[in-house]
N, CA, C and O atoms as a DFTB+ gen file, in Angstrom:
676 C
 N C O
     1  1       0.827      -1.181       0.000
     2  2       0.000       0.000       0.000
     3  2       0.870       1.242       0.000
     4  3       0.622       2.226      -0.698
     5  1       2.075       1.125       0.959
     6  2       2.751       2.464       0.758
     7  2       3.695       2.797      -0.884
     8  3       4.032       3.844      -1.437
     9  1       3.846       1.525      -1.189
    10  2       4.713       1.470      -2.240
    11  2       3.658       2.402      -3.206
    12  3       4.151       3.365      -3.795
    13  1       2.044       2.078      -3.382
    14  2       1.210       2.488      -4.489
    15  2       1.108       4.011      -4.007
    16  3       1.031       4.788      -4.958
    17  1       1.092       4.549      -2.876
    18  2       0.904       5.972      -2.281
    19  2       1.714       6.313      -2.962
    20  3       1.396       6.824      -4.037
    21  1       3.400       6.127      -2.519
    22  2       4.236       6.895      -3.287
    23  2       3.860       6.806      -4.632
    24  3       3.424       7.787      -5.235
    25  1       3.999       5.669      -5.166
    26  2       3.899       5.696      -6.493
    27  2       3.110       6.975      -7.062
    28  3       3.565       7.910      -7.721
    29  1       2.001       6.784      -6.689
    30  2       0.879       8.032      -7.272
    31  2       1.659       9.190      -6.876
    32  3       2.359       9.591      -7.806
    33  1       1.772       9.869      -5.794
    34  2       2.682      10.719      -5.660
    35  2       3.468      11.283      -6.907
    36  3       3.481      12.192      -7.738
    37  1       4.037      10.279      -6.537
    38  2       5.714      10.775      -7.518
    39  2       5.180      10.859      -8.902
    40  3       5.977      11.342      -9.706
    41  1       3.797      10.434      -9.465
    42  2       3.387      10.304     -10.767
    43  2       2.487      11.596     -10.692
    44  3       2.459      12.156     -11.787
    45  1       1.826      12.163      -9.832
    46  2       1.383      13.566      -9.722
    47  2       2.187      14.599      -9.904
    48  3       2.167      15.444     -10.798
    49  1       3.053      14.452      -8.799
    50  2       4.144      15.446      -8.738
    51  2       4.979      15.412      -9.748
    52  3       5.785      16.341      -9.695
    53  1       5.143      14.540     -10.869
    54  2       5.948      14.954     -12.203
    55  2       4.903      15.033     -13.017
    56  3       5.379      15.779     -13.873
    57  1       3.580      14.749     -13.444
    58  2       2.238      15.547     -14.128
    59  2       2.236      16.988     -13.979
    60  3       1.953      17.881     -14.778
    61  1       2.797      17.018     -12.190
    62  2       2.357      19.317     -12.198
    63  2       4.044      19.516     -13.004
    64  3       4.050      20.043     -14.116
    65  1       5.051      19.187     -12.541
    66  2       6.090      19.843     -13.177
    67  2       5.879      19.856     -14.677
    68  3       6.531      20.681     -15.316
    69  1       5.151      19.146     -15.243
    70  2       5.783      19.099     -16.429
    71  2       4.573      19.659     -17.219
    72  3       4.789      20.292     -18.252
    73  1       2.895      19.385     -16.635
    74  2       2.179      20.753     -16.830
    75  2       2.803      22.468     -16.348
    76  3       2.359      23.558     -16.708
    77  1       3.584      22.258     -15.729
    78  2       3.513      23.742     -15.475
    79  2       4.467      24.025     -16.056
    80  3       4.665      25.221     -16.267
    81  1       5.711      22.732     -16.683
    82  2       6.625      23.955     -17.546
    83  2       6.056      23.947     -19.147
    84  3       6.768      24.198     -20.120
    85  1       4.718      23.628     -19.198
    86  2       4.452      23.746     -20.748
    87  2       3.715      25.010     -20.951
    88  3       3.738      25.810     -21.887
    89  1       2.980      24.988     -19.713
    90  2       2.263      26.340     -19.423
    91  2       3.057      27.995     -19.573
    92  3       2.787      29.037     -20.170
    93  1       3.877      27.638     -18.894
    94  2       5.028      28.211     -18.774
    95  2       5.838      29.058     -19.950
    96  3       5.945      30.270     -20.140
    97  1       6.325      27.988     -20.607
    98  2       7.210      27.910     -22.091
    99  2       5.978      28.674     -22.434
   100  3       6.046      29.903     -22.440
   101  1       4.786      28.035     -22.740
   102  2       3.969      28.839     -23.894
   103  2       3.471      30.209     -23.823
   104  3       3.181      30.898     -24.801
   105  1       3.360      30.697     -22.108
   106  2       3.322      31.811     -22.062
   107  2       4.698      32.728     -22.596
   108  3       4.544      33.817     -23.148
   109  1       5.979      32.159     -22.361
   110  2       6.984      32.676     -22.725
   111  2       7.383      32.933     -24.128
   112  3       8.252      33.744     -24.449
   113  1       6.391      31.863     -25.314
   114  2       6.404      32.112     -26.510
   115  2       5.523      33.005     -27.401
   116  3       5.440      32.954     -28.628
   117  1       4.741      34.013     -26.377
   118  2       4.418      34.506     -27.095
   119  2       4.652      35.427     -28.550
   120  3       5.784      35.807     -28.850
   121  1       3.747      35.660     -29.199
   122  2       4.487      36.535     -30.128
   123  2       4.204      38.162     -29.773
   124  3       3.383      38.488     -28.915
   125  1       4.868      38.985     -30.423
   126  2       4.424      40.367     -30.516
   127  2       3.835      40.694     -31.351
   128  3       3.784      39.838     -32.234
   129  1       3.322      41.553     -31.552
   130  2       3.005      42.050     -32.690
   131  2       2.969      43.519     -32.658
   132  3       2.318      44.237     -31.899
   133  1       3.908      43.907     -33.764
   134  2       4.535      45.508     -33.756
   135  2       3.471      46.040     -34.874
   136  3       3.343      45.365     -35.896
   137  1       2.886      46.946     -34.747
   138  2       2.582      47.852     -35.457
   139  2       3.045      48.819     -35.838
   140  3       3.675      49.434     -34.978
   141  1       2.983      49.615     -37.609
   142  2       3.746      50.852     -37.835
   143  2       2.782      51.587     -37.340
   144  3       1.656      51.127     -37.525
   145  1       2.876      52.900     -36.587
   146  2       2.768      54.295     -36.467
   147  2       2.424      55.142     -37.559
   148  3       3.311      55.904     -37.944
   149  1       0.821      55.182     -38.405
   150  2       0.622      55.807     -39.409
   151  2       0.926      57.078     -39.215
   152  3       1.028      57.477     -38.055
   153  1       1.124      57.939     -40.273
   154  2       1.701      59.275     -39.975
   155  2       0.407      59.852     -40.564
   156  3      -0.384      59.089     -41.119
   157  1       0.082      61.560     -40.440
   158  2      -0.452      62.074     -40.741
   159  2      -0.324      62.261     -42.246
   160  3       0.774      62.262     -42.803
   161  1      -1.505      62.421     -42.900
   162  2      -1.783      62.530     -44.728
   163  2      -2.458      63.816     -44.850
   164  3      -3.620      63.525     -44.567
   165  1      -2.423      65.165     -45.122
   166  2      -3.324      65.757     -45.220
   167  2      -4.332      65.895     -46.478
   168  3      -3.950      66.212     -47.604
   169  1      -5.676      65.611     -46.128
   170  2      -6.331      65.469     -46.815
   171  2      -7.451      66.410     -47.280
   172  3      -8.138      66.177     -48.275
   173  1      -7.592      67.504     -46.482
   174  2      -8.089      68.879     -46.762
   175  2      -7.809      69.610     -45.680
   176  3      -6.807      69.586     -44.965
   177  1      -9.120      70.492     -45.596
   178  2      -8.714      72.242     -44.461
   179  2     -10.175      72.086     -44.041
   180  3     -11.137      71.688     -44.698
   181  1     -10.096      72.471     -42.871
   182  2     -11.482      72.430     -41.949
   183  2     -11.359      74.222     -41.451
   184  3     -10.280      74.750     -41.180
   185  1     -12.521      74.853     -41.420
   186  2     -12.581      75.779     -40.521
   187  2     -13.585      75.864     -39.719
   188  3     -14.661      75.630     -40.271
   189  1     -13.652      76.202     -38.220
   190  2     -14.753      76.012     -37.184
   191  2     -15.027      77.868     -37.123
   192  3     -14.161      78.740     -37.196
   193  1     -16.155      77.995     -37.005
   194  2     -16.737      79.515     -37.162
   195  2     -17.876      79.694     -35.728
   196  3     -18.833      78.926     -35.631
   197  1     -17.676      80.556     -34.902
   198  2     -18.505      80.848     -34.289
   199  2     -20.150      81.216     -34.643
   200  3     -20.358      81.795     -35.709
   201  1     -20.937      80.992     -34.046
   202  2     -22.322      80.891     -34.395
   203  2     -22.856      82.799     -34.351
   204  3     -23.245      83.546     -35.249
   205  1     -22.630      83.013     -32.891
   206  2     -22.859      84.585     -32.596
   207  2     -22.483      85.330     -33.502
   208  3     -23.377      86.085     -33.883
   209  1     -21.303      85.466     -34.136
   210  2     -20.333      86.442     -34.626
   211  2     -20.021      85.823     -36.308
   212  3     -19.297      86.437     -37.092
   213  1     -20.622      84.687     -36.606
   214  2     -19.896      84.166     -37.960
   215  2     -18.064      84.483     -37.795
   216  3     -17.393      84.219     -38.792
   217  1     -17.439      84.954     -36.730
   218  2     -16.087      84.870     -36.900
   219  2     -14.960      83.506     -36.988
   220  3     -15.636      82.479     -37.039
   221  1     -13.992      83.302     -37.010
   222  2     -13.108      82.378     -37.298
   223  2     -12.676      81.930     -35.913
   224  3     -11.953      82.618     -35.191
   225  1     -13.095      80.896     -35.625
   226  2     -12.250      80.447     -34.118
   227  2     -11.301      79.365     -34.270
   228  3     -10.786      78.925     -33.242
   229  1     -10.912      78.744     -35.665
   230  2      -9.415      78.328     -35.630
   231  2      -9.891      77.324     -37.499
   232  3     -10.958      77.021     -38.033
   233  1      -8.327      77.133     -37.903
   234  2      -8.347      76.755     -39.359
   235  2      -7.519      74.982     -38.776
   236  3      -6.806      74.859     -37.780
   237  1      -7.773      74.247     -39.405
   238  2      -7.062      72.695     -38.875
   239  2      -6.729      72.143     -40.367
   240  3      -7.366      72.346     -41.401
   241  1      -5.516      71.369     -40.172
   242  2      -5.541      70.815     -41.301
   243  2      -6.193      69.651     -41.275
   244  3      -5.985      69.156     -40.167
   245  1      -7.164      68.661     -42.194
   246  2      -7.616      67.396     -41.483
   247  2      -7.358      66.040     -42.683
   248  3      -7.290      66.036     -43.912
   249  1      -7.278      65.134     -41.808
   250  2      -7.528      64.139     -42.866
   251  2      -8.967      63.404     -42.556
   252  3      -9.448      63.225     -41.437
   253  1      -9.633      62.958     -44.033
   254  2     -10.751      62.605     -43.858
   255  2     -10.941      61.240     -43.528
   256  3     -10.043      60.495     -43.919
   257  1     -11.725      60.807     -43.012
   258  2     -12.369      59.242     -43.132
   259  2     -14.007      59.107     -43.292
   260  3     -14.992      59.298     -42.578
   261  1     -13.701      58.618     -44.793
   262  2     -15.030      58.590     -45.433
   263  2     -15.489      57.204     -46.190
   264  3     -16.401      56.937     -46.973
   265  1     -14.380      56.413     -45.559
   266  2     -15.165      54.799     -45.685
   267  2     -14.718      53.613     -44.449
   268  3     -13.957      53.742     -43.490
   269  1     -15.410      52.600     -44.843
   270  2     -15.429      51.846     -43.885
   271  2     -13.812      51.855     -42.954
   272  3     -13.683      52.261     -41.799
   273  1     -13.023      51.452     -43.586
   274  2     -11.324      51.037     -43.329
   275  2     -11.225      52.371     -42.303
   276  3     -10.912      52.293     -41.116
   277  1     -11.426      53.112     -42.732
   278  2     -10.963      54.672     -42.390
   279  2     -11.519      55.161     -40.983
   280  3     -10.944      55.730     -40.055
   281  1     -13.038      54.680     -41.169
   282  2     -13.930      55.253     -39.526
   283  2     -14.177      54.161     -38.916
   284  3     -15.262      54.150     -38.335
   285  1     -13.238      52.766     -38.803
   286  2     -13.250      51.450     -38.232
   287  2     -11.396      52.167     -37.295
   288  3     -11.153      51.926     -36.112
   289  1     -10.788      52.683     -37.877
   290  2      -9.656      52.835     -37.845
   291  2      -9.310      53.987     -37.441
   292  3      -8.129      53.805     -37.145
   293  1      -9.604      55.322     -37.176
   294  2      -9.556      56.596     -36.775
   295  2      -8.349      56.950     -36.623
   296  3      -7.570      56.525     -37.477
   297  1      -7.786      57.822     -35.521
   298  2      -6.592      57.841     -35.024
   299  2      -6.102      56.361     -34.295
   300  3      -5.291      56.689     -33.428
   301  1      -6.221      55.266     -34.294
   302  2      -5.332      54.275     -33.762
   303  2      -4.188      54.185     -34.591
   304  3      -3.898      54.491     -35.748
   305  1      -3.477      53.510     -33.331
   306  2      -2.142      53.397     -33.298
   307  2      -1.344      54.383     -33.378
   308  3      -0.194      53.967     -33.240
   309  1      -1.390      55.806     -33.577
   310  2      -0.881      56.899     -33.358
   311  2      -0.529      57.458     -32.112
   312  3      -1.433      57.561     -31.283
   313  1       0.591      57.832     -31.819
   314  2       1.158      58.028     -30.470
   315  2       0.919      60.134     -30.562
   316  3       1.308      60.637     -29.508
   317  1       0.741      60.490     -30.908
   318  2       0.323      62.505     -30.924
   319  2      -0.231      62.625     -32.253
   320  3      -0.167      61.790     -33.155
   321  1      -0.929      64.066     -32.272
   322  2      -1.038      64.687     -33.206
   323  2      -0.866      66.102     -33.022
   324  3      -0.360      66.273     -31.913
   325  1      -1.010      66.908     -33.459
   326  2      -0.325      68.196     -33.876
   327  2      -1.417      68.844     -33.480
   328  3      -2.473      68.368     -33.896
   329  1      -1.498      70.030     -32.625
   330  2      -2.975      71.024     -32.730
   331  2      -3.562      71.754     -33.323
   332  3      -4.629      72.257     -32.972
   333  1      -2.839      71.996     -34.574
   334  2      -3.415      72.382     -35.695
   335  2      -3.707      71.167     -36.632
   336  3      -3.727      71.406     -37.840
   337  1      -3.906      70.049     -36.261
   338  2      -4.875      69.269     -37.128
   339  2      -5.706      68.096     -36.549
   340  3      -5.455      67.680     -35.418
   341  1      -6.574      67.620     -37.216
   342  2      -7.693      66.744     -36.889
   343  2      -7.819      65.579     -37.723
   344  3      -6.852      65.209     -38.390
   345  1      -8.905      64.971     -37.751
   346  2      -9.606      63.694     -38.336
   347  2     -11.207      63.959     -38.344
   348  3     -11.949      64.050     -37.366
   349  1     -11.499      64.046     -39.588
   350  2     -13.165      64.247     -39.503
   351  2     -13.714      63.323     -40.312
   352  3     -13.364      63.212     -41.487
   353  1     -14.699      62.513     -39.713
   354  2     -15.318      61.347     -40.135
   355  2     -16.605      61.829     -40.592
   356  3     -17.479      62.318     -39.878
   357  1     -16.654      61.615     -42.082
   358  2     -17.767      61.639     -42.858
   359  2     -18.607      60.366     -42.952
   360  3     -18.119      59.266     -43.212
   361  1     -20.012      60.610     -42.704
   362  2     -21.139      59.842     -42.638
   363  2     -22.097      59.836     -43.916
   364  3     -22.126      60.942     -44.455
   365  1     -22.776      59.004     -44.448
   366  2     -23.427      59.133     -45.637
   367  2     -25.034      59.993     -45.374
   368  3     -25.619      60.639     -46.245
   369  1     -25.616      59.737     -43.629
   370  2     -26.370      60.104     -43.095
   371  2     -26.201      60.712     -41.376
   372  3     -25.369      60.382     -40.531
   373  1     -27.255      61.631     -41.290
   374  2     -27.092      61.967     -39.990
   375  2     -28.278      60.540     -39.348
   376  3     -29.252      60.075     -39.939
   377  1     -27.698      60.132     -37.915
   378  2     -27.992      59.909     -36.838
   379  2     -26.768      59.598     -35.836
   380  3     -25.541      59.620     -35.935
   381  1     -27.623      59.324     -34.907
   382  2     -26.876      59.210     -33.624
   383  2     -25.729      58.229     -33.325
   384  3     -25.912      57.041     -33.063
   385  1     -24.579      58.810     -33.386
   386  2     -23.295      58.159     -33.752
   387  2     -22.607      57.849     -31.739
   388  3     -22.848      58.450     -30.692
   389  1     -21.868      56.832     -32.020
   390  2     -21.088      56.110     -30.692
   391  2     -20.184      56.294     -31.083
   392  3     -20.298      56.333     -32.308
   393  1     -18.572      56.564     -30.580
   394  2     -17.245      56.233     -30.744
   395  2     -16.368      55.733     -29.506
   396  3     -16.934      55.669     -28.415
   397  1     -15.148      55.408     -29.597
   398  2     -14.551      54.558     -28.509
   399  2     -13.101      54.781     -28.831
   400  3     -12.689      55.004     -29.969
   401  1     -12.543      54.724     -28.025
   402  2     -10.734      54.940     -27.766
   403  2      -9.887      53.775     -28.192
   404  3      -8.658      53.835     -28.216
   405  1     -10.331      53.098     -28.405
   406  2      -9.315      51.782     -28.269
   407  2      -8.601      51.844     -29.656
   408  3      -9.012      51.969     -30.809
   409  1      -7.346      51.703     -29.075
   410  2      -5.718      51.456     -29.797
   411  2      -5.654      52.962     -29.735
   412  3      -4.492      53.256     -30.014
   413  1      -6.314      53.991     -29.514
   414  2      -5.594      55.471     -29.361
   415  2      -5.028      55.868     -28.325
   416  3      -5.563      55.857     -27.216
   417  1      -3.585      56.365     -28.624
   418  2      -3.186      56.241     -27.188
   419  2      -2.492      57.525     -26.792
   420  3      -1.370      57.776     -26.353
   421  1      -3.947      58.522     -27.217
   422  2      -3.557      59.720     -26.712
   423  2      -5.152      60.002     -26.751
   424  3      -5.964      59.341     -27.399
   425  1      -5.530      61.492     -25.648
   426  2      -6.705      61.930     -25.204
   427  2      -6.862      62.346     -26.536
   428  3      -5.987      62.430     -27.398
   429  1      -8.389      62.666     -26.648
   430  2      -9.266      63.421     -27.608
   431  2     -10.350      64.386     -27.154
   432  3     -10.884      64.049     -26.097
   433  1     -10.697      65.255     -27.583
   434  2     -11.898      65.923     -27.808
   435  2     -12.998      65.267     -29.174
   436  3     -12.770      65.251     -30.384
   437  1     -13.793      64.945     -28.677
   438  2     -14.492      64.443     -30.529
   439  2     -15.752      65.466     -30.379
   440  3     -16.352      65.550     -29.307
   441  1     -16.079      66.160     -31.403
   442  2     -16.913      67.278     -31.899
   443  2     -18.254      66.711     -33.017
   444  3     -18.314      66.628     -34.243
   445  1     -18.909      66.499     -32.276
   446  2     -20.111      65.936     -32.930
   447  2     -20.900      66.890     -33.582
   448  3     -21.445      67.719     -32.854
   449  1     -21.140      66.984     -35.152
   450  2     -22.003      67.882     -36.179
   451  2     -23.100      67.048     -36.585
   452  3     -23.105      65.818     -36.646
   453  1     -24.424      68.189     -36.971
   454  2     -25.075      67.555     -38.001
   455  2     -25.098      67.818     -39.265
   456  3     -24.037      68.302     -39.659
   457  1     -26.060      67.660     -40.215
   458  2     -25.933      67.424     -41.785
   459  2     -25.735      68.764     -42.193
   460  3     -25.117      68.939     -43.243
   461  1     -26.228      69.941     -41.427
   462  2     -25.675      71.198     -41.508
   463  2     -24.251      72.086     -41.123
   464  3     -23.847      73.248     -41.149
   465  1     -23.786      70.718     -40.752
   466  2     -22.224      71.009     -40.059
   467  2     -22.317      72.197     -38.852
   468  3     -21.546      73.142     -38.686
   469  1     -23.399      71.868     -38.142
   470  2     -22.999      72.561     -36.965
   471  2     -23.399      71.753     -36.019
   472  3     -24.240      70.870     -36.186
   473  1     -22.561      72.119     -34.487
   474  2     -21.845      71.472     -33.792
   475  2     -23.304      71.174     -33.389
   476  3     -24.203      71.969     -33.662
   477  1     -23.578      69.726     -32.571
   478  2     -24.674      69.307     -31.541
   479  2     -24.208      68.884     -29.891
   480  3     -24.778      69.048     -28.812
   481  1     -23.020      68.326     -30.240
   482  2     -22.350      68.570     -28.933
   483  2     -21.135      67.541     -29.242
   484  3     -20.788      67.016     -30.301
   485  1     -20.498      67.426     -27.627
   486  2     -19.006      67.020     -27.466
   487  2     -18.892      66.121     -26.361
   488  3     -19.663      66.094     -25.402
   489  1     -17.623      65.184     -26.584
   490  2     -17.058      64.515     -25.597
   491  2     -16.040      64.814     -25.442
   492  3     -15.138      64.558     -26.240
   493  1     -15.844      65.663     -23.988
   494  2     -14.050      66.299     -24.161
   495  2     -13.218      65.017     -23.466
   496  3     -13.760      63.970     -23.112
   497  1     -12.290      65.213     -23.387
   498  2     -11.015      64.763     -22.928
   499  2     -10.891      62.960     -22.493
   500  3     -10.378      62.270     -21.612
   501  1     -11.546      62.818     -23.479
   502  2     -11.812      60.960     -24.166
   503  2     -10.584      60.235     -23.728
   504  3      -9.579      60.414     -24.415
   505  1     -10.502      59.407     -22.641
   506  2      -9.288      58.973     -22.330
   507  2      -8.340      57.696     -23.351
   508  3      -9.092      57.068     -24.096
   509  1      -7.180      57.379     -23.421
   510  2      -6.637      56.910     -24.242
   511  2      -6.781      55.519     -24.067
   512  3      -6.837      55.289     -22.859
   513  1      -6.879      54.340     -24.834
   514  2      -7.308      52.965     -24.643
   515  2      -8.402      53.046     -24.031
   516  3      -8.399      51.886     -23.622
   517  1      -9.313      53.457     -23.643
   518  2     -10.843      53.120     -23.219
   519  2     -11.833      52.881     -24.226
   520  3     -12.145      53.812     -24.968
   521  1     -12.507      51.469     -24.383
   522  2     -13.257      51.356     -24.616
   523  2     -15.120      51.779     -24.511
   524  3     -16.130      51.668     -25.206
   525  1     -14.789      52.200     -23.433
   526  2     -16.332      52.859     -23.087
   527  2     -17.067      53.577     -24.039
   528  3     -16.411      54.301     -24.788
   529  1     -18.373      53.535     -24.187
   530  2     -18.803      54.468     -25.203
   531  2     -18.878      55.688     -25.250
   532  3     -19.234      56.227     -24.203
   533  1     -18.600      56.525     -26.370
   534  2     -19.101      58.135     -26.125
   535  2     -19.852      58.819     -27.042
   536  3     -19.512      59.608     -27.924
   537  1     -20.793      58.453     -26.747
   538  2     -21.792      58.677     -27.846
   539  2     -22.482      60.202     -27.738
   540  3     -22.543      60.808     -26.668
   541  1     -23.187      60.936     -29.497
   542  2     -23.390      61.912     -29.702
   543  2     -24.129      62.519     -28.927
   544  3     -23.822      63.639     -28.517
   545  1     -25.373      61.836     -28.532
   546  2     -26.507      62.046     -27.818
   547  2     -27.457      63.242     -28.638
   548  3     -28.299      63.900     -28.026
   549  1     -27.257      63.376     -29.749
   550  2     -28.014      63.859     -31.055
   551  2     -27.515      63.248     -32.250
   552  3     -26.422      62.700     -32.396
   553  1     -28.518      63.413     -33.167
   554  2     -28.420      63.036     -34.805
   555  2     -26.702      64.038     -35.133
   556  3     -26.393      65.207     -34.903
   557  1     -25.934      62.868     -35.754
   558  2     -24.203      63.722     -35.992
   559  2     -24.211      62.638     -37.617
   560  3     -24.546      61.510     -37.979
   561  1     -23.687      63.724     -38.097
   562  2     -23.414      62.916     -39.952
   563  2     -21.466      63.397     -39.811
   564  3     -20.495      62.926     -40.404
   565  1     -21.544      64.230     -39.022
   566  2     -19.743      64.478     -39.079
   567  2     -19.170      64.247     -37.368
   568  3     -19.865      64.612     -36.420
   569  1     -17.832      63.601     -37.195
   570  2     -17.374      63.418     -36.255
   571  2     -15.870      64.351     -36.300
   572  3     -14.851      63.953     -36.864
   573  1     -15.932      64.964     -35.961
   574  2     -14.204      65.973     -35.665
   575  2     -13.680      65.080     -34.104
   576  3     -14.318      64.939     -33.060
   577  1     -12.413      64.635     -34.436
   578  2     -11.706      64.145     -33.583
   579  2     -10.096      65.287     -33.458
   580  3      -9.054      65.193     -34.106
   581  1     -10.414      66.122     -32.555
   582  2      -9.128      66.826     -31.996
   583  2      -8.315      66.931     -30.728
   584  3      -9.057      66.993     -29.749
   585  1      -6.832      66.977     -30.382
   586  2      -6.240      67.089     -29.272
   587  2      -6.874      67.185     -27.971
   588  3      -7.233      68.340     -27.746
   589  1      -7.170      66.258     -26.912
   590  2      -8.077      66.958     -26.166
   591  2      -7.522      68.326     -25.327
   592  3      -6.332      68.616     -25.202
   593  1      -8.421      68.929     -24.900
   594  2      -8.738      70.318     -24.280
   595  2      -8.795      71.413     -24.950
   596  3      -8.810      72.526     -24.425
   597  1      -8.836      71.172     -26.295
   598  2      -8.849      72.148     -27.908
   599  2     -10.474      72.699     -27.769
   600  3     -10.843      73.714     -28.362
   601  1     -11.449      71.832     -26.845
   602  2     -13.386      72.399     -27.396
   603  2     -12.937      73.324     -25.983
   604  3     -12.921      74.519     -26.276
   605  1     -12.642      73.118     -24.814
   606  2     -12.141      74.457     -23.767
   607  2     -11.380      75.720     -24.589
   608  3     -11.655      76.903     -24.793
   609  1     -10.438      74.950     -24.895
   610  2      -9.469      76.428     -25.599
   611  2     -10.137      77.393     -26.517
   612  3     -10.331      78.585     -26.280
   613  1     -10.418      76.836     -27.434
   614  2     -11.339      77.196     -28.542
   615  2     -12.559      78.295     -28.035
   616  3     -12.840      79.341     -28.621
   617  1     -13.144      77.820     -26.904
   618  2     -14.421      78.186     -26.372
   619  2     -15.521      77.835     -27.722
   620  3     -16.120      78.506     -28.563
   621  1     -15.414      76.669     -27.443
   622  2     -16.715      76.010     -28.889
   623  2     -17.523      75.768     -28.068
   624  3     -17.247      75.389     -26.930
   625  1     -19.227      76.037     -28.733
   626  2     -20.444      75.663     -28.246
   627  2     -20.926      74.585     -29.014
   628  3     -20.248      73.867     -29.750
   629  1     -22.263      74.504     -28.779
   630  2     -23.217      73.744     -29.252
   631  2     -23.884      74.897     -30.330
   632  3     -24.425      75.937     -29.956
   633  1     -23.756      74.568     -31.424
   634  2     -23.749      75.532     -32.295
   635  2     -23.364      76.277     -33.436
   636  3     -23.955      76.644     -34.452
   637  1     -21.750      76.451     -32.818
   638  2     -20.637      76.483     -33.848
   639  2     -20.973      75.601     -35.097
   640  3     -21.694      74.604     -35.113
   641  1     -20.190      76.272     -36.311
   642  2     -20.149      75.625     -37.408
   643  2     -18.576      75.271     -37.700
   644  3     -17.536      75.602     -37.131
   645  1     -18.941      74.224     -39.150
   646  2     -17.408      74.023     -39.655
   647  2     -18.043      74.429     -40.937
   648  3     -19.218      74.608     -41.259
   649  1     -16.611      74.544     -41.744
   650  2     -17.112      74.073     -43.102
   651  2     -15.194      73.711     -43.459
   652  3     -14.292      74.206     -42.782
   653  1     -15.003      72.899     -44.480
   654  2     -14.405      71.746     -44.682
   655  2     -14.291      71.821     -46.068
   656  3     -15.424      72.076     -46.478
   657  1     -13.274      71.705     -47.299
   658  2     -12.925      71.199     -48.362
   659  2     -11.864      70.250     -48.228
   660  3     -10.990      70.162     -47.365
   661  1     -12.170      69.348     -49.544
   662  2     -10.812      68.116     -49.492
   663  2      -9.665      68.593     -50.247
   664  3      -9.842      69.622     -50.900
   665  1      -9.159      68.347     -50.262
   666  2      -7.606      68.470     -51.134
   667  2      -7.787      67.776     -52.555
   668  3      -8.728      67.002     -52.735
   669  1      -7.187      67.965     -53.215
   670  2      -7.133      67.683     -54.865
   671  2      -6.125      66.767     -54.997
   672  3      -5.015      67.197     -55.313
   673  1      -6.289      65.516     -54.809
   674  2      -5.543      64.771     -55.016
   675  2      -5.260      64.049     -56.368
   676  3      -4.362      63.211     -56.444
């Protein structure tokens, strides 16, 4: 009887060693996976205009995203952007749009428009890798994604307009 105790024993106790160095190894084999760092493309000129005054409250350079690849993909994987420029996501229709942080790994302001390109409202200072939602909470056909603390600086309302041409490529 003691001979079969040990036995099992010693046949357990080399089952965990040798589960745990496979466990082990395979955590240690993982792979990486490196991503390039897309750079900025400029793809037109945005200007945001106060509502009260029709005056100029700042010119951005932007690149657009106006298909699937593009507003699946936003600013990810980009480590900064510049405060004179943006990302404005064109919609084929206005309604009520959601967006989310993940793989961006820097804050945002996102500037929610409707089909008239003026502002309906904002999510400031969108933290970096968060998935959580941040949705328009009105009908938005355009999404402006800028540096966060740019809708403070700016002093942008609910209201403000843009207007936007593309570049001639």
């Amino acid at each position: 009887m003691t001979f079969k105790i040990k036995h099992t024993f010693s046949f357990v106790l080399a089952l965990s060693i040798i589960t745990t160095s496979v466990i082990t190894s395979c955590k240690d084999d993982k792979k990486v996976i490196k991503t390039t760092e897309v750079s900025f493309k400029k793809e037109g000129e945005l200007t945001l205009y106060k509502l009260a005054t029709d005056s100029i409250i700042t010119k951005l350079d932007i690149e657009i995203a106006d298909n699937e690849y593009d507003t699946q993909t936003g600013l990810m994987y980009r480590n900064s952007m510049k405060e004179d420029r943006g990302m404005l996501f064109v919609f084929p229709d206005s309604q009520p749009r959601s967006f989310y942080m993940k793989n961006t790994k820097f804050a945002l302001d996102l500037i929610y428009l409707d089909a008239n390109k003026n502002i309906v409202s904002f999510q400031e200072n969108a933290e970096p890798m968060n998935e959580s939602s941040l949705p328009s909470n009105a009908p938005a056909q355009y999404v402006l994604e800028v540096n966060a603390g740019l809708v403070n600086k700016w002093g942008l309302q609910v209201g403000d307009k843009m207007e936007f041409s593309a570049s001639n490529q």
